[in-house]
N, CA, C and O atoms as CSV, one atom per row, in Angstrom:
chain,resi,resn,atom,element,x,y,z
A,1,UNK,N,N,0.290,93.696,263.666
A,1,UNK,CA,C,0.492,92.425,263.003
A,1,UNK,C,C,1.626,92.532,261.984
A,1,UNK,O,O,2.484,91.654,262.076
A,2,UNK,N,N,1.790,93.504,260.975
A,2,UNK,CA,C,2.691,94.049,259.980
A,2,UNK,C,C,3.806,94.432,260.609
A,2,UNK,O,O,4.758,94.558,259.839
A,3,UNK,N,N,4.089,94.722,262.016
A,3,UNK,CA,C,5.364,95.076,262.837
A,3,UNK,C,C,5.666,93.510,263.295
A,3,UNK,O,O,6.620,93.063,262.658
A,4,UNK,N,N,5.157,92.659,264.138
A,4,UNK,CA,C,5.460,92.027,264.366
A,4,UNK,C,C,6.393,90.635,263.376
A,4,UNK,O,O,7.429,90.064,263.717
A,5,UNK,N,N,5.485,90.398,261.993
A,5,UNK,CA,C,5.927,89.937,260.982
A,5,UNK,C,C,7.081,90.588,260.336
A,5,UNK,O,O,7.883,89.656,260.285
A,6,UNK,N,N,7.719,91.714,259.760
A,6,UNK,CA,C,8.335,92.554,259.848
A,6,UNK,C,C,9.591,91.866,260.696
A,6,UNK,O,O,10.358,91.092,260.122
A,7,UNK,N,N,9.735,92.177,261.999
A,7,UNK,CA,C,10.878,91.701,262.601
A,7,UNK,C,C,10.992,90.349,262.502
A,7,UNK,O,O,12.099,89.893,262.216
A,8,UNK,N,N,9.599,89.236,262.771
A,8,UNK,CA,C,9.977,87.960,263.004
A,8,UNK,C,C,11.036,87.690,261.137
A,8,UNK,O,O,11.750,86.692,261.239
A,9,UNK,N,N,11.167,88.392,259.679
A,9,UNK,CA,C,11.217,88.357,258.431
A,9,UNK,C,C,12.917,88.465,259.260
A,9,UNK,O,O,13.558,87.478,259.619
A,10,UNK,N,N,13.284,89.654,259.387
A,10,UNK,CA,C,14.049,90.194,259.252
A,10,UNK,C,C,14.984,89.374,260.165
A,10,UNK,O,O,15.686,88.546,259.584
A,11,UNK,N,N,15.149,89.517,262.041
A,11,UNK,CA,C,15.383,88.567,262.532
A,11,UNK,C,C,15.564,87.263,262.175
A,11,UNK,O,O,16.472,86.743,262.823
A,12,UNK,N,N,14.779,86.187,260.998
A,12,UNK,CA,C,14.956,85.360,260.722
A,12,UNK,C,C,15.984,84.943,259.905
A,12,UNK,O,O,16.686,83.933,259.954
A,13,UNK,N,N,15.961,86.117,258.952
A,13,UNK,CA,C,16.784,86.259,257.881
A,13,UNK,C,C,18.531,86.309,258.558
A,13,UNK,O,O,19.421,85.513,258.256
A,14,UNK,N,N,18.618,87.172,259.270
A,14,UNK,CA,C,20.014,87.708,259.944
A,14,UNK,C,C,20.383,86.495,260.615
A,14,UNK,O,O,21.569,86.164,260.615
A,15,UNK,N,N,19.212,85.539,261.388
A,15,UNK,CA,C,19.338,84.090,262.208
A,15,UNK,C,C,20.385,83.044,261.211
A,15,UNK,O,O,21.482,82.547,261.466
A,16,UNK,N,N,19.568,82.974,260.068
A,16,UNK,CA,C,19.696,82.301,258.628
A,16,UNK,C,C,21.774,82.754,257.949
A,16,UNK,O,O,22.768,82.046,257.788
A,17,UNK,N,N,21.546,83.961,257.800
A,17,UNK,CA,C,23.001,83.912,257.847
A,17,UNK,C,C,24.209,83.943,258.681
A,17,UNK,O,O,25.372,84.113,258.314
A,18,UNK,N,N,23.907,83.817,259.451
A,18,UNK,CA,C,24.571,83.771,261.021
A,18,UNK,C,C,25.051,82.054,261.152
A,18,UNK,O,O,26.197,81.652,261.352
A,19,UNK,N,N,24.091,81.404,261.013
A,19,UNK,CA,C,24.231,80.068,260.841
A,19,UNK,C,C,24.642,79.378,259.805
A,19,UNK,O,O,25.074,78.229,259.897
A,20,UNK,N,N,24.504,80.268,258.330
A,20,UNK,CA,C,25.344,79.721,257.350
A,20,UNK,C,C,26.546,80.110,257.224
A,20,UNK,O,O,27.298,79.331,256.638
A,21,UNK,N,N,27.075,81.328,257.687
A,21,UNK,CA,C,28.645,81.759,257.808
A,21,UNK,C,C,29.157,80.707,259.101
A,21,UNK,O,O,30.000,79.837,258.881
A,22,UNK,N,N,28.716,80.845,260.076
A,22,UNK,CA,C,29.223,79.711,261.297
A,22,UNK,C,C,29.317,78.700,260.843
A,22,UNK,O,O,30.311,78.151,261.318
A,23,UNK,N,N,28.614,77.838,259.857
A,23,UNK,CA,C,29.089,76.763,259.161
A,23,UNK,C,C,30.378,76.110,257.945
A,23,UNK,O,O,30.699,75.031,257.448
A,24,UNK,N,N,30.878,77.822,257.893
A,24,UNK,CA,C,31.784,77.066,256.456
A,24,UNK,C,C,33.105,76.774,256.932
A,24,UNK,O,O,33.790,77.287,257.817
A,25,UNK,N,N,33.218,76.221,256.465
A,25,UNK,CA,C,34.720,75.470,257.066
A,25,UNK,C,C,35.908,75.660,257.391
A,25,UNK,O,O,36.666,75.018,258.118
A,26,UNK,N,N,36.123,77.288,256.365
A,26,UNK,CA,C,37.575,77.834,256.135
A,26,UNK,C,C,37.401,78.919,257.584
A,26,UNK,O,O,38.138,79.858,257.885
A,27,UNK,N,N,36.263,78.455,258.266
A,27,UNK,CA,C,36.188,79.665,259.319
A,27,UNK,C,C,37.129,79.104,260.711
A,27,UNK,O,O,37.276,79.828,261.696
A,28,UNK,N,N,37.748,77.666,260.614
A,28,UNK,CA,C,38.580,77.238,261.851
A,28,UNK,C,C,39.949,77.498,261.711
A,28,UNK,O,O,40.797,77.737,262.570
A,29,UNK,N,N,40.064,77.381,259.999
A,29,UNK,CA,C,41.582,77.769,259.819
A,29,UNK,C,C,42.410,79.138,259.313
A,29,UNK,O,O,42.025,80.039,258.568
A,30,UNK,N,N,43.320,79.007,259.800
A,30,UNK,CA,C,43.981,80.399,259.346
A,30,UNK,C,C,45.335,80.170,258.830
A,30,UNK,O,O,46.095,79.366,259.369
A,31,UNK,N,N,45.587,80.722,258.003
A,31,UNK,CA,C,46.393,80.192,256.993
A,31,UNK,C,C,48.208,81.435,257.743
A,31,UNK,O,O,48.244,82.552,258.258
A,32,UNK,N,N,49.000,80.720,257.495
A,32,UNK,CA,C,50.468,81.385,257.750
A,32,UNK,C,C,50.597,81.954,256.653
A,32,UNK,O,O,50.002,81.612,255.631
A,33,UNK,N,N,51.762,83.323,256.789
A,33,UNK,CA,C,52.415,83.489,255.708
A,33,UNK,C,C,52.991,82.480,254.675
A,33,UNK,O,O,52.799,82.718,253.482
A,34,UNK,N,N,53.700,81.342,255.055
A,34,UNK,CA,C,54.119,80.756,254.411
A,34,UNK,C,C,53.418,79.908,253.757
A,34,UNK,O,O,54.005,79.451,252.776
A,35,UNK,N,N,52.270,79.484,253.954
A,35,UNK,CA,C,50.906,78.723,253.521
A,35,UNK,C,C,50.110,79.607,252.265
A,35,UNK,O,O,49.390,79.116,251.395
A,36,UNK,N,N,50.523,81.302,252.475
A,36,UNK,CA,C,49.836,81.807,251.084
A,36,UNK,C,C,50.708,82.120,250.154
A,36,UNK,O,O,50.511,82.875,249.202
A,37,UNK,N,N,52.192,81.240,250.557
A,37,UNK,CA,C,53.243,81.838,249.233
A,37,UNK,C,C,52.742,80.943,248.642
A,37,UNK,O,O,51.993,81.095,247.677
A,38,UNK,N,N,53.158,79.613,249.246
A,38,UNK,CA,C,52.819,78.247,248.448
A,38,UNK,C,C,51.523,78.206,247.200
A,38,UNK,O,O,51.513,77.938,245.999
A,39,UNK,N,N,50.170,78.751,248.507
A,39,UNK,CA,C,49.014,78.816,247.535
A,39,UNK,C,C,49.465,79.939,246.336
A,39,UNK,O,O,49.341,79.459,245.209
A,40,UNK,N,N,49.841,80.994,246.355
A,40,UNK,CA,C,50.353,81.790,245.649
A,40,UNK,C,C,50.838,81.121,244.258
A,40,UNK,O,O,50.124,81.094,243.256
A,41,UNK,N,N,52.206,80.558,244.329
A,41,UNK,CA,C,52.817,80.169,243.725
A,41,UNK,C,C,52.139,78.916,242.901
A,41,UNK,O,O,52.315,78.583,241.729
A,42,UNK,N,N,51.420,78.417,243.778
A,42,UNK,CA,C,50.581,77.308,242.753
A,42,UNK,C,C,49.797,77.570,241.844
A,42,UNK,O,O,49.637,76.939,240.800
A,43,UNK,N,N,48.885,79.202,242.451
A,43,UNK,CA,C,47.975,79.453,241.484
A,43,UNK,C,C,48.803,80.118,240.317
A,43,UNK,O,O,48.127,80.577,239.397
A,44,UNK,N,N,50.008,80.221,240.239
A,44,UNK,CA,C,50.454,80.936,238.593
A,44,UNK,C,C,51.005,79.654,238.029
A,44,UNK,O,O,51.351,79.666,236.848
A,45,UNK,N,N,51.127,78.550,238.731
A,45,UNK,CA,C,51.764,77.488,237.683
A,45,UNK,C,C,53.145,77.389,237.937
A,45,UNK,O,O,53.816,76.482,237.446
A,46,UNK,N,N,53.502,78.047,238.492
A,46,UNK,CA,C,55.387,78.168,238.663
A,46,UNK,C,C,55.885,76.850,238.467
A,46,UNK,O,O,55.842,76.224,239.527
A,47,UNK,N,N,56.451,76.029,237.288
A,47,UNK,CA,C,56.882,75.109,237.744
A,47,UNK,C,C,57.975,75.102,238.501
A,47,UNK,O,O,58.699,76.096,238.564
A,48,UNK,N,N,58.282,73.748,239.307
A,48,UNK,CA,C,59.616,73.621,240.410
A,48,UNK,C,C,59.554,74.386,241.739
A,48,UNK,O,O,60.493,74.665,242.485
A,49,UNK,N,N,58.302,74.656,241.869
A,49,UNK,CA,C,57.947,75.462,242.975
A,49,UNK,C,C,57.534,74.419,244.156
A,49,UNK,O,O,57.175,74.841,245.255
């Protein structure tokens, strides 16, 4: 009974994040080099960038 519960825990758990990583959004896109200068450059503020 303690084996069986045991896997159905564990299995469930691994089910559980499997389905919440397959859900997030940034998982369809992939970003270019030139897409992480930009982000780059935005995150320091550069003005005229």
């Amino acid at each position: 009974m303690i084996d069986n519960f045991s896997l159905a825990v564990s299995h469930g758990l691994m089910m559980l994040a499997a389905i919440l990583l397959l859900r997030r959004p940034d998982l369809d896109r992939e970003e270019s080099p030139e897409d992480k200068a930009v982000t780059k450059k935005r995150r320091w503020g550069r003005p005229g960038a």
